[in-house]
C-alpha positions as CSV (number, residue, x, y, z in Angstrom):
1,X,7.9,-18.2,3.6
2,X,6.0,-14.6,4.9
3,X,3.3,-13.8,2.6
4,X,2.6,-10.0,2.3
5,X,-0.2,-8.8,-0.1
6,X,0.1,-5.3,-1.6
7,X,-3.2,-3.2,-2.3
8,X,-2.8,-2.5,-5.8
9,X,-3.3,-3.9,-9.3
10,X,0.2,-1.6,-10.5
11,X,2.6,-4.0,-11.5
12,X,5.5,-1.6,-11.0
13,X,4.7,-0.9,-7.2
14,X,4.9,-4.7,-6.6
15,X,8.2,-4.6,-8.5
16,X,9.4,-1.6,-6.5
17,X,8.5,-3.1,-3.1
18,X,9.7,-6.9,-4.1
19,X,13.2,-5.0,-4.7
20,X,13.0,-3.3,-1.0
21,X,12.3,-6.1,0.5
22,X,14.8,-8.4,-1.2
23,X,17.8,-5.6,-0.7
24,X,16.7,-5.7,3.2
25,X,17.2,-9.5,3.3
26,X,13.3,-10.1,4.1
27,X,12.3,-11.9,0.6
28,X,8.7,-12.3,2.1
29,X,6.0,-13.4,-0.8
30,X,4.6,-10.7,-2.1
31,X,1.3,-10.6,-3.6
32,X,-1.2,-8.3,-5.3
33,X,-4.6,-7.9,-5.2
34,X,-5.1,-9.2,-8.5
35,X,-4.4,-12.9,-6.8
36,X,-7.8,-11.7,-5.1
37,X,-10.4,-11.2,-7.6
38,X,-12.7,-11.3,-4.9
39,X,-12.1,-8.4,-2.6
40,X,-13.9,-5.5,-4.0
41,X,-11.5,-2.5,-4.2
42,X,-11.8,-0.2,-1.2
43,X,-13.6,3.4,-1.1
44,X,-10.9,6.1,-0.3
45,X,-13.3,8.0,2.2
46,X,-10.3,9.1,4.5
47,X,-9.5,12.4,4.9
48,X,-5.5,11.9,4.9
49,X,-3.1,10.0,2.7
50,X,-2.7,8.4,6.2
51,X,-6.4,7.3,6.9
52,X,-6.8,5.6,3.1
53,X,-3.4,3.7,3.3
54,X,-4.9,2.0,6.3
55,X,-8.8,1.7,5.1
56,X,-6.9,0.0,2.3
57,X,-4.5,-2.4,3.9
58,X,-7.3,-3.2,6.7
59,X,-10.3,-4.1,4.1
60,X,-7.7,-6.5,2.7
61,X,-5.6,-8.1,5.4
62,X,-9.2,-8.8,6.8
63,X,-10.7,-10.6,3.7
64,X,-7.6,-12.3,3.2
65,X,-6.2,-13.5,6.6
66,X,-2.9,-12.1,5.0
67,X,-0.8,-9.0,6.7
68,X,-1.2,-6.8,4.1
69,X,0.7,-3.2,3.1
70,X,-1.3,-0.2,0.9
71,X,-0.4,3.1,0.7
72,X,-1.7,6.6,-0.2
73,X,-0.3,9.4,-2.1
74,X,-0.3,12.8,-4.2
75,X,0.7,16.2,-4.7
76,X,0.4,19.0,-2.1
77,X,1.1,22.9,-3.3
78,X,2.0,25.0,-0.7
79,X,0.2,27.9,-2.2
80,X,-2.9,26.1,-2.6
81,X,-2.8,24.7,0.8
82,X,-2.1,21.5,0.2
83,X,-4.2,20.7,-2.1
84,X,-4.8,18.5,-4.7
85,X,-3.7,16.7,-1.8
86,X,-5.5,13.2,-1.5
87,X,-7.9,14.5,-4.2
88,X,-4.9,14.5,-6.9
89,X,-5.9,11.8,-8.9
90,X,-9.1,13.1,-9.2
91,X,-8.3,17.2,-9.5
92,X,-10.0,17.6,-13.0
93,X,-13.2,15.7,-11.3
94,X,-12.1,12.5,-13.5
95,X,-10.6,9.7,-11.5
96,X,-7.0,8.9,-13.1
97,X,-7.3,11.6,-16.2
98,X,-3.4,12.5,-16.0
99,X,-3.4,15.1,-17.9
100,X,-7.0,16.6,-17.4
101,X,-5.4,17.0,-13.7
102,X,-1.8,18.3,-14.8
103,X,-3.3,21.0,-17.1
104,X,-5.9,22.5,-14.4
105,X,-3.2,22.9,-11.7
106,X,-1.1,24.3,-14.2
107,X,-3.7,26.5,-14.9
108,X,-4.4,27.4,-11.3
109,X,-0.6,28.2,-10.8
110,X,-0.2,30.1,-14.0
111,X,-0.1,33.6,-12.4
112,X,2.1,32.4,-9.5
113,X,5.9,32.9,-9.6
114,X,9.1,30.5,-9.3
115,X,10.0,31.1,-5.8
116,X,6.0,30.4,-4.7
117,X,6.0,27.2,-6.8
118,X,7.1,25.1,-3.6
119,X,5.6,21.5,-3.8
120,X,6.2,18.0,-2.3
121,X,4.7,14.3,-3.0
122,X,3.4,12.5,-0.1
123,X,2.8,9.4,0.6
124,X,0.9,6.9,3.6
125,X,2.2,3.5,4.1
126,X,0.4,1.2,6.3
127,X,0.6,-2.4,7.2
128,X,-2.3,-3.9,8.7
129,X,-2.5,-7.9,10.5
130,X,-5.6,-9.8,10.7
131,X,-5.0,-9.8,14.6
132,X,-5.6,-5.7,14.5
133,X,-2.4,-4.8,14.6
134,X,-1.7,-1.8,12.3
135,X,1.5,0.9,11.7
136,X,2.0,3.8,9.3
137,X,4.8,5.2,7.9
138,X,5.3,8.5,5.7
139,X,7.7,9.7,2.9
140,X,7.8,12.9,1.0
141,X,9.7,14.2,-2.1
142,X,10.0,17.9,-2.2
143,X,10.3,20.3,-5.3
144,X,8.8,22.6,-7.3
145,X,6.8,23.1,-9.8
146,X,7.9,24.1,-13.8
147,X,5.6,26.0,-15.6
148,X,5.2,23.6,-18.9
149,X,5.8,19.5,-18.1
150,X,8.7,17.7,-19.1
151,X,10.1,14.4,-19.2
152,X,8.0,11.4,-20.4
153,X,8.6,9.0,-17.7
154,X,6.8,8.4,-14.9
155,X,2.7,9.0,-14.5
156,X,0.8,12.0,-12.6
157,X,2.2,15.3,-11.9
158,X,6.0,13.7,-12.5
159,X,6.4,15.7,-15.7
160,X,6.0,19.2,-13.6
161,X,7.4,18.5,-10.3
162,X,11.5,19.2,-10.4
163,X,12.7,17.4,-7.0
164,X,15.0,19.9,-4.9
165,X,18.6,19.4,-5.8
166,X,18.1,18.7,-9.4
167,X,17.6,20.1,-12.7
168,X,15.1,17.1,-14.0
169,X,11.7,16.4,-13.7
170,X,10.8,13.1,-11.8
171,X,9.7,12.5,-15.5
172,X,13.4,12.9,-16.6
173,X,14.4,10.3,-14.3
174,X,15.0,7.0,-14.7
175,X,13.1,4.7,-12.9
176,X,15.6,3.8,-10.5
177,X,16.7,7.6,-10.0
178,X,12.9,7.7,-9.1
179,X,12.7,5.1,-7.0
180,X,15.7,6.1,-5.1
181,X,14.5,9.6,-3.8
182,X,10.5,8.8,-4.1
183,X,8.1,9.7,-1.6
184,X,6.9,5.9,-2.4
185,X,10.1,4.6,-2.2
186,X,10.8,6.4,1.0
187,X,7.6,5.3,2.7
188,X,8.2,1.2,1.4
189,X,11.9,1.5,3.2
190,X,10.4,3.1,5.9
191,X,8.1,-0.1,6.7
192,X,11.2,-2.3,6.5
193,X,12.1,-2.0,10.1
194,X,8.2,-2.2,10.9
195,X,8.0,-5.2,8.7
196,X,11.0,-6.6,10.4
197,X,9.7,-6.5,13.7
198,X,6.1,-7.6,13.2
199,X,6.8,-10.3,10.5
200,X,8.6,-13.3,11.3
């Protein structure tokens, strides 16, 4: 059987890729780092979602002599530029503080109005083969932003970013609505045909 490692310690992203990979008839073995105590985690010092998903799946496809997939993702506001951008889980200036990060941009974006609230989540995929070989693929989700969160599913800026076309926030969703229009979820189906080709 394929073995595939995923950069992360998230059980749910394992789930969510295990399912894409299963639904396109490649039911590869799919790891997570935590079968690798060893590897350290990898610095994000990239300056694109892009750049990290690949600093990520290279660091561990190398140490592992696996073909390995990591991705990279957040929250870019047009009116800000793009930003928090591949700072977003780390807006506040705390690493993974949720809602230290929701409550400054909503703070930032207090004064701004409706139609200016445009937003999307990005994300990097990237598979990376111990022989060098490397691809990336992108997904997005666009929406905008409400002024107070809602919903209680989901993690991040979910609770404040209402994808286009509906009248939920991602937190509002189930996890499969989620994972059916997610910027994640688009990047993992993305990689399928990569996967197919490169894999065998």
């Amino acid at each position: 059987m394929t073995r595939l490692i995923l950069a992360t310690r998230n059980a749910g992203k394992i789930t969510e890729l295990k399912a894409i990979l299963v639904a396109a008839g490649l039911p590869y073995y799919l790891a997570g780092a935590e079968e690798f105590p060893d590897v350290p985690d990898v610095k994000e010092t990239g300056v694109t979602f892009a750049e990290n998903a690949l600093l990520k799946a290279r660091a561990l496809a190398t140490a592992t002599g696996w073909p390995a997939v990591a991705d990279d993702s957040g929250l870019c506001v047009d009116v800000l530029g793009g930003a928090p951008g591949i700072f977003s889980a780390r807006w506040s200036g705390t690493h993974g503080d949720d809602t230290a990060n929701l409550n400054l941009l909503l703070a930032q974006l207090a004064d701004i109005a409706p139609p200016h609230r445009t937003a999307h989540f990005a994300c990097a995929a990237a598979l990376a083969l111990p022989d060098g070989t490397e691809h990336v693929v992108e997904g997005r989700l666009d929406g905008t932003l409400r002024p107070t969160p809602a919903g209680t599913g989901g993690f991040g800026y979910d609770p404040i970013l209402q994808p286009d076309g509906e009248t939920r926030t991602c937190a509002e969703l189930t996890a499969d609505e989620k994972n059916a229009i997610s910027h994640r979820g688009k990047a993992f189906r993305a990689l399928v045909p990569v996967l197919r080709e490169t894999l065998y």
